[in-house]
TORKOL-4160 file (C-alpha; in steps of 0.2 Angstrom, whole numbers, padded with zeros to 4 digits, m for minus):
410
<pt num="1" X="0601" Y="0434" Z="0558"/>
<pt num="2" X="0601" Y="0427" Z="0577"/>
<pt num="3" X="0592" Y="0436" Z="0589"/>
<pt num="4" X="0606" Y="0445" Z="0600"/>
<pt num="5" X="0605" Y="0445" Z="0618"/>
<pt num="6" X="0591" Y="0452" Z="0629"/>
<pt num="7" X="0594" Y="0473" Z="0631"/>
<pt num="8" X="0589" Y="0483" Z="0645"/>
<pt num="9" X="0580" Y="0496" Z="0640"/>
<pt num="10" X="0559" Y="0501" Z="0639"/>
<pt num="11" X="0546" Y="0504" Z="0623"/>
<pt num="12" X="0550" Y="0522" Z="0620"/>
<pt num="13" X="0572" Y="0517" Z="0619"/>
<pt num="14" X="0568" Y="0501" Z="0610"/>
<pt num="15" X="0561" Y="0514" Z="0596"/>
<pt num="16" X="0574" Y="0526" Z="0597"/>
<pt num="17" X="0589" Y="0511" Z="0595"/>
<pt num="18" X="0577" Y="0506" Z="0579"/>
<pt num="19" X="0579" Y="0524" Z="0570"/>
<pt num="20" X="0599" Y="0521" Z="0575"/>
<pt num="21" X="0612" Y="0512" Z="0566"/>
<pt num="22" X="0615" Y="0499" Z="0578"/>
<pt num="23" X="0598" Y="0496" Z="0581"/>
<pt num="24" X="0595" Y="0492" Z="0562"/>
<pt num="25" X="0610" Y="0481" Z="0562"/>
<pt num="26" X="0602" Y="0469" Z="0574"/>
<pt num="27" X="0584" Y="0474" Z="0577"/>
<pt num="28" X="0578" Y="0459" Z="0584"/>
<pt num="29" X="0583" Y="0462" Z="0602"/>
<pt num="30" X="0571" Y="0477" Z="0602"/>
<pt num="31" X="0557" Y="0471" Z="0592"/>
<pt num="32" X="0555" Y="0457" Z="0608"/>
<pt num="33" X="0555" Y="0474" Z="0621"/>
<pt num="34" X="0540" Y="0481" Z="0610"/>
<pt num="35" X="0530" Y="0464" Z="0609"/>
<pt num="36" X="0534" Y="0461" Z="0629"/>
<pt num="37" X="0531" Y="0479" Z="0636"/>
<pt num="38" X="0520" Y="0486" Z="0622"/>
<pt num="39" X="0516" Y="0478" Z="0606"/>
<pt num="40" X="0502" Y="0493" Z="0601"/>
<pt num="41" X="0515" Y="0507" Z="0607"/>
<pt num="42" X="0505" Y="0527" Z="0604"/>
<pt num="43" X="0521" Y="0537" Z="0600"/>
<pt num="44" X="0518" Y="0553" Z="0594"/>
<pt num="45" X="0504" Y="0553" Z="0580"/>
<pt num="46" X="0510" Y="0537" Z="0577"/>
<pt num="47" X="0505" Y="0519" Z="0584"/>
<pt num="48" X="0518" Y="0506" Z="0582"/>
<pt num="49" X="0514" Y="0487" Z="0582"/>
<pt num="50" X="0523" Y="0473" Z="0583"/>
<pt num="51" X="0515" Y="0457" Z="0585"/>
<pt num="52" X="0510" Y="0444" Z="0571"/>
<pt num="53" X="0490" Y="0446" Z="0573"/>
<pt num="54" X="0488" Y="0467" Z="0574"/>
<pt num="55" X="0499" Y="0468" Z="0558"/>
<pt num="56" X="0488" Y="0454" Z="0549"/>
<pt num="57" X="0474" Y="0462" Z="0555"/>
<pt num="58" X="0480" Y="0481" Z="0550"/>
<pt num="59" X="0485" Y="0473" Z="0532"/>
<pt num="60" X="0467" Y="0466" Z="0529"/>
<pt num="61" X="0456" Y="0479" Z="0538"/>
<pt num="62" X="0448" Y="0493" Z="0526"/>
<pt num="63" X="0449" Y="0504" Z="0539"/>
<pt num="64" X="0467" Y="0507" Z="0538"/>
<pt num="65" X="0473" Y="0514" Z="0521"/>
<pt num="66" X="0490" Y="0515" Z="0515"/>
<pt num="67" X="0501" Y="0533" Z="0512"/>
<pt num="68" X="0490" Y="0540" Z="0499"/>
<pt num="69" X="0491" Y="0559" Z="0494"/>
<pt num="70" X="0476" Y="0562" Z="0505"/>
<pt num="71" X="0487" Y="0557" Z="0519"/>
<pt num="72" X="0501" Y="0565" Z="0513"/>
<pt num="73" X="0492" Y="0582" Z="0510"/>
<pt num="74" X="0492" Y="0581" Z="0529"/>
<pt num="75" X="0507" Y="0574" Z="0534"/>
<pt num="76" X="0521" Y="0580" Z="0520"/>
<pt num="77" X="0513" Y="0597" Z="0513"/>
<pt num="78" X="0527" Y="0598" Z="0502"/>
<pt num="79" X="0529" Y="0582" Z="0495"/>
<pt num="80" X="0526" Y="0585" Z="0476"/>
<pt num="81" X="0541" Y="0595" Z="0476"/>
<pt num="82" X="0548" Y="0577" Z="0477"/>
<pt num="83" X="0549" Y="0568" Z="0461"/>
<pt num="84" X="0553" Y="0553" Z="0468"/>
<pt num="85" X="0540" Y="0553" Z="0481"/>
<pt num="86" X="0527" Y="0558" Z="0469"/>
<pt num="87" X="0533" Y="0544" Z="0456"/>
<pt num="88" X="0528" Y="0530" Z="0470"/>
<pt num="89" X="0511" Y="0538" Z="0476"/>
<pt num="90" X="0508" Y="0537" Z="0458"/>
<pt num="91" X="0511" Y="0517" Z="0458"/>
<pt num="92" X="0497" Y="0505" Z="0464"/>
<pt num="93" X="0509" Y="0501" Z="0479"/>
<pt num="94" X="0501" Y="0520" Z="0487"/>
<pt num="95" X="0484" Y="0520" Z="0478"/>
<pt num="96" X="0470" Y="0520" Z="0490"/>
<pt num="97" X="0454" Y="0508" Z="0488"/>
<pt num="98" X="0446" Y="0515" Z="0475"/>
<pt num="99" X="0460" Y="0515" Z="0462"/>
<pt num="100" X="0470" Y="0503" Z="0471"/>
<pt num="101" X="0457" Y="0489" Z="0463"/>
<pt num="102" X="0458" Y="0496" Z="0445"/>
<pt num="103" X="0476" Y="0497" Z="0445"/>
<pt num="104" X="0478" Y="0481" Z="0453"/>
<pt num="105" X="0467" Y="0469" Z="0439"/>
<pt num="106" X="0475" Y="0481" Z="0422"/>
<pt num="107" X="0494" Y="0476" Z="0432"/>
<pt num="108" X="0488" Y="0457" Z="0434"/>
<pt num="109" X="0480" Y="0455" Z="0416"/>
<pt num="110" X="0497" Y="0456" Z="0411"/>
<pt num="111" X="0507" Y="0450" Z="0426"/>
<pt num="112" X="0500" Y="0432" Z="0426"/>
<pt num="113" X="0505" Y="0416" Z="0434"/>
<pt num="114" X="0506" Y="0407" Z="0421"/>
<pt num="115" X="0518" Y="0421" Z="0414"/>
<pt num="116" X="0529" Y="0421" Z="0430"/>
<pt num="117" X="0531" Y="0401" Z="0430"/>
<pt num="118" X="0532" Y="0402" Z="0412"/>
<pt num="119" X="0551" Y="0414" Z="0415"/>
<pt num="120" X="0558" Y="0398" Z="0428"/>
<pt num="121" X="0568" Y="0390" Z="0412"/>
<pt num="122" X="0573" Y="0409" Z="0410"/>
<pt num="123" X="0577" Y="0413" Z="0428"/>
<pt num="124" X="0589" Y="0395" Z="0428"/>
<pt num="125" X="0598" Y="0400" Z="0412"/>
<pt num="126" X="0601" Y="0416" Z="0422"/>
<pt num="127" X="0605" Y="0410" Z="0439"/>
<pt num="128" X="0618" Y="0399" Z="0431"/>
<pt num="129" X="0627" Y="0411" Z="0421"/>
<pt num="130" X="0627" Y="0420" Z="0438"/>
<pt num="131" X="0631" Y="0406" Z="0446"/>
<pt num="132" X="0647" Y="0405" Z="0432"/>
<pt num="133" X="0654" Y="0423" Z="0434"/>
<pt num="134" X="0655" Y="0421" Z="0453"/>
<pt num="135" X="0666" Y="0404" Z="0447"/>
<pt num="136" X="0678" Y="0416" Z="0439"/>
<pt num="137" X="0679" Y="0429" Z="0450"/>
<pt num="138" X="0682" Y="0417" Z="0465"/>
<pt num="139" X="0695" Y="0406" Z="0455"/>
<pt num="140" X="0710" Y="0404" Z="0467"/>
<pt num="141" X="0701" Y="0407" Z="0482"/>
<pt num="142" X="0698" Y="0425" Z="0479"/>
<pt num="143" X="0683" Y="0434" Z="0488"/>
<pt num="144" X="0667" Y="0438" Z="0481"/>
<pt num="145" X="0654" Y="0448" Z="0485"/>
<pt num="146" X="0636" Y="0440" Z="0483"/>
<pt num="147" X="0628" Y="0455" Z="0484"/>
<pt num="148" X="0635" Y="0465" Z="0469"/>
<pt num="149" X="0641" Y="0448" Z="0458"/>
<pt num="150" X="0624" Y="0437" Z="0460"/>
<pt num="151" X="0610" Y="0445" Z="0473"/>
<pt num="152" X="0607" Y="0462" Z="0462"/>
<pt num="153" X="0614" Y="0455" Z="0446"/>
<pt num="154" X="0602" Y="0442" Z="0445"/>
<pt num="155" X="0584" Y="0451" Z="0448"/>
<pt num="156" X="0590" Y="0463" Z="0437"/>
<pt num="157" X="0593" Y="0451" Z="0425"/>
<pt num="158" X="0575" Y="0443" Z="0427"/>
<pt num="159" X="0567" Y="0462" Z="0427"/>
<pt num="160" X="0577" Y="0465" Z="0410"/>
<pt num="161" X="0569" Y="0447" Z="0402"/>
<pt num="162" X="0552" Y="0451" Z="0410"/>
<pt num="163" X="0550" Y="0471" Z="0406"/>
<pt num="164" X="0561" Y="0467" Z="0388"/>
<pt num="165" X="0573" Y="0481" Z="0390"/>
<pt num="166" X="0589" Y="0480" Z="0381"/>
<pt num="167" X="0603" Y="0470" Z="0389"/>
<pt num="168" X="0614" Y="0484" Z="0390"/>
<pt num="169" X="0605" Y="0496" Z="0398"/>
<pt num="170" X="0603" Y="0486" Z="0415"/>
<pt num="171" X="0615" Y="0491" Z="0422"/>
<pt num="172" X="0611" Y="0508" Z="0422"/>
<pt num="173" X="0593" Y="0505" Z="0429"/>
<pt num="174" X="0600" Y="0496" Z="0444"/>
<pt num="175" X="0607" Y="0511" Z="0446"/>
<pt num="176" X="0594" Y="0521" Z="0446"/>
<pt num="177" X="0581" Y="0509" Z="0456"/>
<pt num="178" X="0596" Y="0509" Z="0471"/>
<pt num="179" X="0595" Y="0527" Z="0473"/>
<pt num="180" X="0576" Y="0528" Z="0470"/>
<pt num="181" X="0574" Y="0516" Z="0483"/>
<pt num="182" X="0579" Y="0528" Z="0495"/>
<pt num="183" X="0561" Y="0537" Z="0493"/>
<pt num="184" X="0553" Y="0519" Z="0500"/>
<pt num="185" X="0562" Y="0523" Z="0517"/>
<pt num="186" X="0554" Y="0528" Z="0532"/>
<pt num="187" X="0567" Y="0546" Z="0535"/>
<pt num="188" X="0577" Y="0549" Z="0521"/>
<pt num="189" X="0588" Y="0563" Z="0523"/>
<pt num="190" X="0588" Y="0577" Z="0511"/>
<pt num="191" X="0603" Y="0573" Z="0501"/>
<pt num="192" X="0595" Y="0556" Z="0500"/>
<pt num="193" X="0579" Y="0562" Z="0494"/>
<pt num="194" X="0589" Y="0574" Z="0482"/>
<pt num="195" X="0597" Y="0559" Z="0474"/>
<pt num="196" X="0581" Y="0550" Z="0473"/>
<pt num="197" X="0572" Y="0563" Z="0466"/>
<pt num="198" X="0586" Y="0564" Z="0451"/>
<pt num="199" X="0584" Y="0546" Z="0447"/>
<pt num="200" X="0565" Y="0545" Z="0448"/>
<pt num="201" X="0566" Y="0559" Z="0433"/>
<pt num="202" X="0575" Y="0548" Z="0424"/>
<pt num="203" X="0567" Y="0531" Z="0425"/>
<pt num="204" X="0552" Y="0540" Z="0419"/>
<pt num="205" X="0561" Y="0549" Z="0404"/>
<pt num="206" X="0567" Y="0531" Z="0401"/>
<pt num="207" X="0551" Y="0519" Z="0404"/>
<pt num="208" X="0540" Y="0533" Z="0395"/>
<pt num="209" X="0550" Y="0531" Z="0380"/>
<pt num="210" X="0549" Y="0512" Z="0381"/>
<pt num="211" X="0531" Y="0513" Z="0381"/>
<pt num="212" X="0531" Y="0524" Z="0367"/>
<pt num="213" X="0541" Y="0510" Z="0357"/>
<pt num="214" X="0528" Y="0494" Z="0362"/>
<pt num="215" X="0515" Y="0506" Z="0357"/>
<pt num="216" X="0522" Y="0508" Z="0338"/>
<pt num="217" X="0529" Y="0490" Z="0340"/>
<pt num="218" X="0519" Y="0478" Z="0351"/>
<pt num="219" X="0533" Y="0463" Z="0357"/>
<pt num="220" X="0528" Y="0449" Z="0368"/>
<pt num="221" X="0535" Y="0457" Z="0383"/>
<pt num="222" X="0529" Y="0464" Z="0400"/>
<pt num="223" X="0528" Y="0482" Z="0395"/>
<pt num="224" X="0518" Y="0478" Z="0378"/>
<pt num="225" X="0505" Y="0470" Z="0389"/>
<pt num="226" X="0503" Y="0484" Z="0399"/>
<pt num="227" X="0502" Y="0495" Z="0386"/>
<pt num="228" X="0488" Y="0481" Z="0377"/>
<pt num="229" X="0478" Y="0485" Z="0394"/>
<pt num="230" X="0480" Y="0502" Z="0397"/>
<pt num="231" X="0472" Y="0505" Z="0383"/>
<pt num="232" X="0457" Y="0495" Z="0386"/>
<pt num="233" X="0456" Y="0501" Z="0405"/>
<pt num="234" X="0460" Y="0517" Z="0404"/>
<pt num="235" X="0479" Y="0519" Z="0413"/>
<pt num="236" X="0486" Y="0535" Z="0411"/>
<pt num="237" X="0501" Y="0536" Z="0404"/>
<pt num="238" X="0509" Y="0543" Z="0420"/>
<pt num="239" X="0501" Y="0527" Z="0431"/>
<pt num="240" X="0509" Y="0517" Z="0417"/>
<pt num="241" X="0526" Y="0522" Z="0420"/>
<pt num="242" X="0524" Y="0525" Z="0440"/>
<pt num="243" X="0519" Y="0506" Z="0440"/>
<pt num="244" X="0535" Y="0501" Z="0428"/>
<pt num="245" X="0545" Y="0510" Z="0439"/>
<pt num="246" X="0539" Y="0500" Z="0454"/>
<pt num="247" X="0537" Y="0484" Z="0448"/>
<pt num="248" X="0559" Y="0488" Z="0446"/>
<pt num="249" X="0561" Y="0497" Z="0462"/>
<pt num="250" X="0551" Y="0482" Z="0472"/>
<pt num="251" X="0558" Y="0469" Z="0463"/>
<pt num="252" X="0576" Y="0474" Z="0464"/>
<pt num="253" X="0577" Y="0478" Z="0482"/>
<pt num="254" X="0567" Y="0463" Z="0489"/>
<pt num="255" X="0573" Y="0450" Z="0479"/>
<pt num="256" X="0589" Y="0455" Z="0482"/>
<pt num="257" X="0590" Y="0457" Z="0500"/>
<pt num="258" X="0580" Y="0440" Z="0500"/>
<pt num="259" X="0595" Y="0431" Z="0491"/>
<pt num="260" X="0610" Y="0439" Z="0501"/>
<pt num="261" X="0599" Y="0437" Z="0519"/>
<pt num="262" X="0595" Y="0419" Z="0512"/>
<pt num="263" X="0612" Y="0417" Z="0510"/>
<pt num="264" X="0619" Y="0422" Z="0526"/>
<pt num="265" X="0607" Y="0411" Z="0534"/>
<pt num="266" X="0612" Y="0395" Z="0525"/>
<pt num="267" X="0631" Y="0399" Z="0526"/>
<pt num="268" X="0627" Y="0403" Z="0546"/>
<pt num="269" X="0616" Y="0383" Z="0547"/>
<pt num="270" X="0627" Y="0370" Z="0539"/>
<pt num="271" X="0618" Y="0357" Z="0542"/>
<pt num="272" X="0601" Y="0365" Z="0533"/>
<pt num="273" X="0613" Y="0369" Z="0519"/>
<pt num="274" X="0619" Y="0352" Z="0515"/>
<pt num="275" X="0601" Y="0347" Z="0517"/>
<pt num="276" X="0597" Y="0358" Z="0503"/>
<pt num="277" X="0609" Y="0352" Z="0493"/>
<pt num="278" X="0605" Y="0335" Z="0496"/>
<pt num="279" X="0587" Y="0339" Z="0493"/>
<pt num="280" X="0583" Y="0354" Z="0479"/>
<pt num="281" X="0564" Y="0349" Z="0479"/>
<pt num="282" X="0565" Y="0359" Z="0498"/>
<pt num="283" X="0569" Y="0375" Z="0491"/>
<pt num="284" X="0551" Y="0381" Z="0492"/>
<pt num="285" X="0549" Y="0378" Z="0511"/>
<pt num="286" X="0567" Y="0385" Z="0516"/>
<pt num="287" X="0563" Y="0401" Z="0505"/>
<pt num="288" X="0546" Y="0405" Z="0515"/>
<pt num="289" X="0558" Y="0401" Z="0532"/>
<pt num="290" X="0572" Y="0415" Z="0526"/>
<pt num="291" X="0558" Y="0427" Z="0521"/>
<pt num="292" X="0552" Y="0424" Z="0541"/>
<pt num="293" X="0569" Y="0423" Z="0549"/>
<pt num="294" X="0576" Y="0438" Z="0544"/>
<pt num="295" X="0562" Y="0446" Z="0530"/>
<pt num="296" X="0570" Y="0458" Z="0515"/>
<pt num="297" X="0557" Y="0473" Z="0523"/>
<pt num="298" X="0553" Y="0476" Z="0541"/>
<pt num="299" X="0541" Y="0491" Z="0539"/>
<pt num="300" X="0527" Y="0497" Z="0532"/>
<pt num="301" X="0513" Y="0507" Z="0537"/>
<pt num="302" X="0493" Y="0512" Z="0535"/>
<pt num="303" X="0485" Y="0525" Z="0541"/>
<pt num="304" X="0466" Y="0527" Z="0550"/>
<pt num="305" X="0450" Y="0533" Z="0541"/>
<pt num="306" X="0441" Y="0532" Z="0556"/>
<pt num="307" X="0442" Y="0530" Z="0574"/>
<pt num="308" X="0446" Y="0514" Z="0581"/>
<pt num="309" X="0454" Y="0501" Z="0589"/>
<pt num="310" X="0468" Y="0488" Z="0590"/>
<pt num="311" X="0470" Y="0476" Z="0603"/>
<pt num="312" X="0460" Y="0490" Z="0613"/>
<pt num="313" X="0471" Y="0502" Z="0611"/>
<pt num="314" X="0461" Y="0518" Z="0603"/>
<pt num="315" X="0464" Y="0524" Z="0589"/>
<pt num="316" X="0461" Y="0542" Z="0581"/>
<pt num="317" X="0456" Y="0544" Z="0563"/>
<pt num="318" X="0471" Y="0550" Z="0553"/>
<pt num="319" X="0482" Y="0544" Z="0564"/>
<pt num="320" X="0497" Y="0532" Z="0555"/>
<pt num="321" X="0502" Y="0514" Z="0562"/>
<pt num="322" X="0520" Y="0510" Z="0558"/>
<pt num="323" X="0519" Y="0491" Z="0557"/>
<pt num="324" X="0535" Y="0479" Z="0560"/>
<pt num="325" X="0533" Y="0467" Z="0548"/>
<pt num="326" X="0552" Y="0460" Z="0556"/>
<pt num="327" X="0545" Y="0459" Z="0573"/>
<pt num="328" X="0528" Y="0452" Z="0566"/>
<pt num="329" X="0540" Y="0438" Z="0557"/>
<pt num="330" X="0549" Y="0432" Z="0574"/>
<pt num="331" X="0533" Y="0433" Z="0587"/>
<pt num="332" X="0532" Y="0418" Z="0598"/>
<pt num="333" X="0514" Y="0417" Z="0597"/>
<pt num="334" X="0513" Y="0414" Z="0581"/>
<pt num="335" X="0529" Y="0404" Z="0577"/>
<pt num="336" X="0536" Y="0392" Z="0590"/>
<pt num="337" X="0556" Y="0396" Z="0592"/>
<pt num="338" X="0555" Y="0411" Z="0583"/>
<pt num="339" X="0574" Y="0415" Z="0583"/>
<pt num="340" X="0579" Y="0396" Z="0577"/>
<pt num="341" X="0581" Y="0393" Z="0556"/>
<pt num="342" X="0571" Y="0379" Z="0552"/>
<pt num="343" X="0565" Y="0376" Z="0536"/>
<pt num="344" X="0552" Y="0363" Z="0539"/>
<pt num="345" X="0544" Y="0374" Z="0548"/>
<pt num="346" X="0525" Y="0370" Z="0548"/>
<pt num="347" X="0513" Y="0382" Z="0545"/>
<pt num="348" X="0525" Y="0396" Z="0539"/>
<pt num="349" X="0516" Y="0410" Z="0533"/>
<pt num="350" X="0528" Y="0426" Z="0536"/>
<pt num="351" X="0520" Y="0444" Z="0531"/>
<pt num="352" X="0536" Y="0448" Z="0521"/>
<pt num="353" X="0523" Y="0454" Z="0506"/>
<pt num="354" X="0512" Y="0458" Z="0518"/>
<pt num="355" X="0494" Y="0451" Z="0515"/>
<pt num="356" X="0476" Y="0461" Z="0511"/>
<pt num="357" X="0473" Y="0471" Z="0493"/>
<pt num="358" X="0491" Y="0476" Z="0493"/>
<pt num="359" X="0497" Y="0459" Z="0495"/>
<pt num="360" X="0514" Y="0461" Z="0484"/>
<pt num="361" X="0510" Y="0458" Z="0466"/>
<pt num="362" X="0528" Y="0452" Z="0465"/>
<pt num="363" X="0528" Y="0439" Z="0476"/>
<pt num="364" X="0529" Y="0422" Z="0467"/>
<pt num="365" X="0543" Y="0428" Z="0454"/>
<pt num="366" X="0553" Y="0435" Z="0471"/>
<pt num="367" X="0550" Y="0417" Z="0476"/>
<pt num="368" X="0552" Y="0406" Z="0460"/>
<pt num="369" X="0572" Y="0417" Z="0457"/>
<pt num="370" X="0575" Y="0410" Z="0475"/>
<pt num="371" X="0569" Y="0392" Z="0473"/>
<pt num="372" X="0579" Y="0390" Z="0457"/>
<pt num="373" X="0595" Y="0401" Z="0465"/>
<pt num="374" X="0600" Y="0392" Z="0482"/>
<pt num="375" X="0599" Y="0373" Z="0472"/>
<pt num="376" X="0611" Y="0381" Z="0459"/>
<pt num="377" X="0622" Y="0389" Z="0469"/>
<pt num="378" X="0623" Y="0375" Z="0482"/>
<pt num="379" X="0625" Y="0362" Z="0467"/>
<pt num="380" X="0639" Y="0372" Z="0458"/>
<pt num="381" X="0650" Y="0378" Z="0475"/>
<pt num="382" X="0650" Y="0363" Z="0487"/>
<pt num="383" X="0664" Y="0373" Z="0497"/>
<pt num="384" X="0655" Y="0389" Z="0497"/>
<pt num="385" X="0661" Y="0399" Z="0514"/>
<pt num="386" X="0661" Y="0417" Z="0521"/>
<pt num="387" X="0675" Y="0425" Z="0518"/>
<pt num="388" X="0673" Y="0439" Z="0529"/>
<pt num="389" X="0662" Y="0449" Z="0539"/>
<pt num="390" X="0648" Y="0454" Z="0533"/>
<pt num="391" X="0642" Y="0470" Z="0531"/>
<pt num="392" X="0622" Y="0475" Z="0534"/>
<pt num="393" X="0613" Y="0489" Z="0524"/>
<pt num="394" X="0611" Y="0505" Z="0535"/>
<pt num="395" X="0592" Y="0504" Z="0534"/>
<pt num="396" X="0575" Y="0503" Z="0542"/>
<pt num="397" X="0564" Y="0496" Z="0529"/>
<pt num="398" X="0574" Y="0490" Z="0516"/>
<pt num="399" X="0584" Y="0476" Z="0527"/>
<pt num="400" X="0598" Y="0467" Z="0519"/>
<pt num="401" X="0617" Y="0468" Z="0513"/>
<pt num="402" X="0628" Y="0480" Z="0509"/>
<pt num="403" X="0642" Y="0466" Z="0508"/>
<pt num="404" X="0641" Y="0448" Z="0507"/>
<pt num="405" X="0661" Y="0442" Z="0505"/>
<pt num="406" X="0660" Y="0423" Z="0501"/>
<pt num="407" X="0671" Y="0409" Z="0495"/>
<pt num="408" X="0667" Y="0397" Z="0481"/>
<pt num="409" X="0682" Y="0387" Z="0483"/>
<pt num="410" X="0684" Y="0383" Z="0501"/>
C-alpha cells in the first residue's frame, strides 16, 4: 500500500485518525506525523512509538514486558469474564519471562526447522491445488477473491497438515480462528468480544479433545509432539490447548494477510512481478520486502516494570507502550525510500514478527507458504489482474484484506 499524500494535522489527530476507519484504511500518512512531530508520544497511560529503533529496542529490552495477567489485573479487572482473552493470556504469546522461556523451548522441541522445511513439498502440493481451484472459479474471466479462495484457504490447509486435524473439519476452525481473532485487537467492541468469547470455548472443547486422541494414539503429527513434551516438561493441559489455539489464530491471520497484502503489492508493481516470474529463486527477498511495505500487523505492545526511559523520554513503571510495528516498517532512518516496493532491498530486516524472546515462533513457516505461493501463482496465471477494487479489513492490528477481486485470465 503507497503512502498517500502528506495530512495536515498534529501527534495527538494523527492517533485519533488511527483508531478511525479511514485512518486504518491508509495509516501510513499519519505514522510519518508521529515519527516527524513525536515518534515517543505520552498519551494517556500510554506511550506510543513509532520509529524503527525504539520499537527494536522495546522488543528486546527485559524491562518491557508483554500483556500478562499482572498487567491486566491492573488495567482490565474484568478480563477473566472473557473466555477469549483468557485463552490468549494463557498462550506463550502473553506469558511473561519466567514462563515465557519454558513454554517457548516445550513449543520449539516440537516445532523444529527441520519439521517446518520438511512441510515445503506439502505446502506446493497445497498451493497448487489452490492455485487449481482459483483456475476454475475464474474460468471465463469471472472474478475471484484471493482472499476467501487462496490467502485463508491455504494457511488453513498447512495448519490442518501441520496440527493433523481431519480434512473436513477446517473449515470450521477458520471459522472460529476469524472470530477469535477479534480478541488480539487493540478495542474490540462488546459484541465483538462476545463473539470471540464463543469461539474461544469452542476451540478449546475441540483441540482438548484432540489431545485426548494423541494421547491414546500418538501420530507423527504436531499435536502428538506437544503432547510427547508436555509430559516431560510439565504443560498443563490448559497451556497445551491455549498454545494450539494460537499457533491457529497467529498463523491464520498473518499468513493470510501476508499473501493478500503480497498480492496487492505485486499486482500494483508490474515490473517486480514479471521479475518474479521470470526469477522464482527471488521469492525469499521479495517476501521480507512485502512484510516491510505493507506488514500483516502493525501493533503490538509491552508494558514497564520499572521506571525508564526511551529516547529520553520518561517513562513510569506500569505504564504501556503501544508500538507501531507499521510505522517501524516504513521509517526513513532505517530504510532508504521507505514508501517504494523494492525487493532487492539490502539489508531488509522488518519487525513484522517482531524481534527479542517473543520473536514469532511462526515465522519461517509464514515465510516458506509465501515463497512457494507467489512462484506458483505467478507461473500458473500469467494474466493475473485486479478486477476490482479492493476492499481493506477495518482493523488496527491485524492489517490486511477484506476482499481481494482478481482475474486469472486477463
Amino acid at each position: 500500500m503507497p503512502a498517500a499524500d502528506p495530512v495536515d494535522v498534529g501527534p495527538q489527530e494523527a492517533v485519533g485518525a488511527l483508531l478511525s476507519t479511514t485512518g486504518r484504511t491508509n495509516p501510513y500518512p499519519y505514522y510519518d506525523v508521529l515519527r516527524t512531530q513525536a515518534p515517543v508520544l505520552p498519551f494517556g497511560n500510554f506511550v506510543i512509538l513509532s520509529r524503527y529503533a525504539d520499537c527494536d529496542r522495546v522488543l528486546r529490552d527485559p524491562i518491557f514486558e508483554v500483556e500478562h495477567e499482572g498487567y491486566l489485573d491492573l488495567s482490565f479487572p474484568g478480563w477473566r469474564e472473557h473466555s477469549s482473552v483468557a485463552l490468549l493470556r494463557e498462550s506463550m504469546l502473553f506469558a511473561p519471562s519466567s514462563a515465557h522461556e519454558r513454554l517457548r523451548k516445550l513449543a520449539g522441541h516440537a516445532f523444529t526447522q527441520r519439521r517446518i522445511a520438511e512441510l515445503r513439498d506439502t505446502v506446493t502440493e497445497l498451493a497448487t491445488a489452490a492455485a487449481g481451484r482459483l483456475a476454475e472459479l475464474g474460468a471465463g474471466g469471472a472474478p475471484v477473491d484471493f482472499m476467501a479462495e487462496f490467502a485463508v484457504r491455504l494457511p488453513v490447509a498447512v495448519a490442518g497438515e501441520l496440527l493433523g486435524v481431519p480434512a473436513d473439519d477446517r473449515a470450521w476452525l477458520r471459522t472460529q480462528v476469524t472470530k477469535l481473532s477479534v480478541a488480539l485487537e487493540a478495542m474490540p467492541n462488546e459484541d465483538e468480544i462476545m463473539v470471540a468469547d464463543g469461539a474461544a470455548d469452542q476451540l478449546r472443547d475441540y483441540l482438548a479433545e484432540q489431545v485426548a486422541q494423541r494421547r491414546r494414539s500418538p501420530r507423527s503429527d504436531l499435536i502428538s509432539a506437544l503432547v510427547d513434551g508436555s509430559t516431560e516438561r510439565e504443560l498443563s493441559g490448559r497451556e497445551l490447548t491455549a498454545n494450539l489455539v494460537l499457533l491457529l489464530a497467529a498463523g491464520f491471520e498473518t499468513t493470510s494477510n501476508l499473501l493478500g497484502n503480497g498480492l496487492a503489492a505485486l499486482l500494483a508493481h508490474p515490473d517486480a512481478m514479471a521479475a518474479l516470474r521470470d526469477q522464482p529463486e527471488l521469492a525469499p527477498s521479495y517476501v521480507e520486502e512485502m512484510l516491510r511495505y505493507d506488514t500483516p500487523v502493525h501493533v503490538t505492545s509491552r508494558w514497564a516494570e520499572a521506571d525508564t526511559e526511551i529516547s529520553g523520554v520518561e517513562i513510569a513503571r506500569h505504564r504501556e507502550a503501544i508500538l507501531l510495528l507499521g510505522s517501524a516498517c516504513r521509517d526513513p532512518d532505517r530504510f532508504e525510500a521507505p514508501d517504494r516496493f523494492l525487493p532487492e532491498r539490502p539489508g531488509n530486516q522488518p519487525l513484522s514478527f517482531g524481534a527479542g524472546p517473543h520473536f514469532c515462533l511462526g515465522a519461517a513457516l509464514a515465510r516458506i507458504q509465501a515463497q512457494v505461493a507467489f512462484p506458483v501463482l505467478l507461473n500458473r496465471f500469467p494474466g493475473l489482474a485486479t478486477a476490482a477494487e479492493p476492499v481493506r479489513r477495518d482493523r488496527l492490528t491485524m492489517n490486511g484484506y477484506a476482499e481481494l477481486p482478481i482475474g486469472t485470465t486477463g
